[in-house]
N, C-alpha and C positions, 0 to 999 in steps of 0.2 A: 504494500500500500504506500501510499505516495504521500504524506503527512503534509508535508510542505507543501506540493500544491495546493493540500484542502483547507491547510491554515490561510491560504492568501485568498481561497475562496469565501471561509466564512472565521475569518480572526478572530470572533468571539467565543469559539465553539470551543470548550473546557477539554473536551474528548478527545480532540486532534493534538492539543498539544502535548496530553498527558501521552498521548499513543507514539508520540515520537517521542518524546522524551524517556519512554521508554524503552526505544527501540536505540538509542542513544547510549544506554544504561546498559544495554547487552552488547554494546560494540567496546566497552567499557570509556566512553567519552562523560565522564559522569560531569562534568562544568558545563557541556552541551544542557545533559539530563536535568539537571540541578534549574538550570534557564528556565527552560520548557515546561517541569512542575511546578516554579514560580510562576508559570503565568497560567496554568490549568487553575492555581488556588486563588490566584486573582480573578480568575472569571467564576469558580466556583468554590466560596473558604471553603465549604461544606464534603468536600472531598477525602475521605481520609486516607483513600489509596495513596490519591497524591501526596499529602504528608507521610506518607510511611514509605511512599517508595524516594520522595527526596530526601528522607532519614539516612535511608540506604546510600545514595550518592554523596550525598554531605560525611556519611562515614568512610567510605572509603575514599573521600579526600581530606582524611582526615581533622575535618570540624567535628568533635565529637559533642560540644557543646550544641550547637544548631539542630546536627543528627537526634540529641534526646529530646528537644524542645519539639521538633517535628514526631517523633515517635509519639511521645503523651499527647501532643494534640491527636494523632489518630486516633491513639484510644479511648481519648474523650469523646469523639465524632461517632464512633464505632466501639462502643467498648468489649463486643465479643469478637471481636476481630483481632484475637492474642494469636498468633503463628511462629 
């Protein structure tokens, strides 16, 4: 899927940017992914994948401060969402 063109199609749409940003995340360009999740929670705070998966990319660039603030906000969003 082509994320970027669907971002330029419809840039408010929360879905496309978390779906590259996580497709970002498995190519391990996590500063890409880290962007991309920022702007899924800006279109939508209520996401909690998005916070738990830019936990994930904040950890393993090592922010580990940012990574746990982003982790407890998911579980706050989602709190049976423990994995």
């Amino acid at each position: 899927a082509d994320f970027t063109a669907a971002i330029k199609l419809e840039p408010t749409n929360a879905i496309y940017s978390h779906n590259r940003g996580y497709c970002y995340r498995n190519k391990g360009e996590f500063e890409a992914a880290c962007a991309d999740y920022s702007r899924a929670i800006e279109l939508n705070p209520w996401n909690a994948t998005a916070f738990n998966n830019r936990g994930y990319a904040l950890r393993k660039l090592g922010q580990l401060g940012p990574a746990v603030e982003d982790y407890s906000r998911s579980l706050e969003l989602q709190p049976d969402n423990v994995k």
